[in-house]
KEKENU-751480 format. One record per residue (C-alpha): residue in one letter; y, z, x; residue number from 1. Coordinates in pm, whole numbers, plus 50000, padded with zeros to 5 digits. Each point is the difference from the previous one (the first is absolute). Example, Ala and Ser with C-alpha at 12.3 -4.5 7.8 and 13.67 -1.06 7.14 Angstrom:
 r     v     w     u   k
 A 49550 50780 51230   1
 S 50344 49934 50137   2
% end
This chain:
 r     v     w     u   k
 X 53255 95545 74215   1
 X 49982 50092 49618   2
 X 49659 50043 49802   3
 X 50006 49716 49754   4
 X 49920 50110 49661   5
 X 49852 49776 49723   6
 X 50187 50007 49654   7
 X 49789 49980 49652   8
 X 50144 49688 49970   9
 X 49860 49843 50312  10
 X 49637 50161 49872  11
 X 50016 49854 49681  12
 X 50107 49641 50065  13
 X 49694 49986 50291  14
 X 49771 50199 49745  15
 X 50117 49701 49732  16
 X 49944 49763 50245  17
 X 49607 50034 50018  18
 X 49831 49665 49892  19
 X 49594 50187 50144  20
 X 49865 50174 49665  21
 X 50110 50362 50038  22
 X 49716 50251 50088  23
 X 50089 50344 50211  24
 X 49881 49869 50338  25
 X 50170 49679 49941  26
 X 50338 50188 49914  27
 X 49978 50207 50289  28
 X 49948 49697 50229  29
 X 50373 49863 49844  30
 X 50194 50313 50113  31
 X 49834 49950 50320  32
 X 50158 49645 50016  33
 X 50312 50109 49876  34
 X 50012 50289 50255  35
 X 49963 49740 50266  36
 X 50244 49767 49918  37
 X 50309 50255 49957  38
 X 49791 50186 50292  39
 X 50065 50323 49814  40
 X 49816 50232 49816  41
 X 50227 50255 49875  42
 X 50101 50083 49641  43
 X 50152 50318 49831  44
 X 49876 50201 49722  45
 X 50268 49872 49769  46
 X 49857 49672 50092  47
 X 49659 50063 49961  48
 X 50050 50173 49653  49
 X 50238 49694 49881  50
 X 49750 49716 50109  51
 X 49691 50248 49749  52
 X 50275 49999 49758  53
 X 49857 49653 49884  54
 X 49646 50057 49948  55
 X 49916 49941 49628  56
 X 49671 50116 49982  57
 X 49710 50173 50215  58
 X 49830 49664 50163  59
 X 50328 49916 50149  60
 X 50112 50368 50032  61
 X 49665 49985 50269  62
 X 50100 49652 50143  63
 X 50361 50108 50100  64
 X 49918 50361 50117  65
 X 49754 49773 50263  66
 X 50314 49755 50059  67
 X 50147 50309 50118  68
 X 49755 50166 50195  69
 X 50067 49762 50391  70
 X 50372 50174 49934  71
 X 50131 50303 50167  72
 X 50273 50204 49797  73
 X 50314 50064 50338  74
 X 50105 50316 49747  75
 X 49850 50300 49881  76
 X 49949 50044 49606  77
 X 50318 50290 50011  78
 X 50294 49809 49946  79
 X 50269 50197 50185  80
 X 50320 50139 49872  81
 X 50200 49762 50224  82
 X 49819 49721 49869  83
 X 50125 50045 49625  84
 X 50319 50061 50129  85
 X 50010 49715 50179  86
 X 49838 49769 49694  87
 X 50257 50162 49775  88
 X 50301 49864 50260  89
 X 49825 49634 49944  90
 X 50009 50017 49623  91
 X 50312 50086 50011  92
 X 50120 49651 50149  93
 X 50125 49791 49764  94
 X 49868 49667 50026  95
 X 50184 49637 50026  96
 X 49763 49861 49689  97
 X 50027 50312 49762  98
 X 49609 50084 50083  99
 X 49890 50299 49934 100
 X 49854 50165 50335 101
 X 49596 50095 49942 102
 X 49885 50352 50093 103
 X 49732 49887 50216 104
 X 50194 49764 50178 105
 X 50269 50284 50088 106
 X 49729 50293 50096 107
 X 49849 49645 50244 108
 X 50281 49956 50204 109
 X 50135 50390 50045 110
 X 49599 50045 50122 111
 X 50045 49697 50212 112
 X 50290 50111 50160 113
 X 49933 50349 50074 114
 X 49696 49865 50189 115
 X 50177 49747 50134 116
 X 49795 49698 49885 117
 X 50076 49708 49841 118
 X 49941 49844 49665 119
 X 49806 49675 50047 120
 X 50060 49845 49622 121
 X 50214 49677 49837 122
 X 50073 50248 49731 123
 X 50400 49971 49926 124
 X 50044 50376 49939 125
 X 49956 50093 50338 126
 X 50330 49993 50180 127
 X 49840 50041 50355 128
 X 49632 49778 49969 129
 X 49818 49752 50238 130
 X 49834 49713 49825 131
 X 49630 49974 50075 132
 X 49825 49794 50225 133
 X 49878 49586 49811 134
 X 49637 50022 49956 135
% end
């Protein structure tokens, strides 16, 4: 069976969804809920670095490096040759809607499927996704 790995989107809607006032252990104890309902804990680095890509200042730089920490990243931080060739074949698909394809989104899936996982998001770029688990 395929490792199931958990797009930025998926992290960001659950991080949004947070009502509890948003301290480091309190962060940390969402991705551990999160990580139980999809029952997965895997990312990727292009993940990971897309999901920091919205901090807009320090205190919340420090509140979702902690959201991050219960994660473990499936890849290492080399991106392979293979893989940009393969995320270069996926921007090259011209899409139905006349979307522009997203870098991150292409470098995802050629990870993904060189490691034979799948994509667990709701995100409409992917071609090849499964749509998380209802909280």
């Amino acid at each position: 069976m395929p490792k199931r790995i958990l797009d930025t989107e998926v992290l960001i809607r659950h991080y949004n969804k947070m009502t509890k006032p948003k301290t480091v252990e309190a962060v940390r104890a969402h991705a551990h809920e999160l990580i139980n309902i999809q029952d997965t804990k895997w990312i990727l680095w292009p993940i990971r670095i897309e999901f920091l890509c919205g901090v807009r200042n320090s205190d919340e730089l420090k509140l979702y490096a902690a959201y991050m920490e219960p994660f473990q990243l499936l890849d290492k931080p080399d991106i392979k040759s293979q893989d940009w060739s393969e995320a270069e074949r996926w921007a090259q698909r011209v899409r139905e809607a006349g979307r522009a394809r997203k870098l991150g989104d292409c470098l995802i899936q050629a990870i993904a499927k060189r490691l034979n996982a799948e994509v667990v998001t709701m995100d409409p770029d992917f071609r090849s996704r499964t749509p998380p688990k209802q909280s």
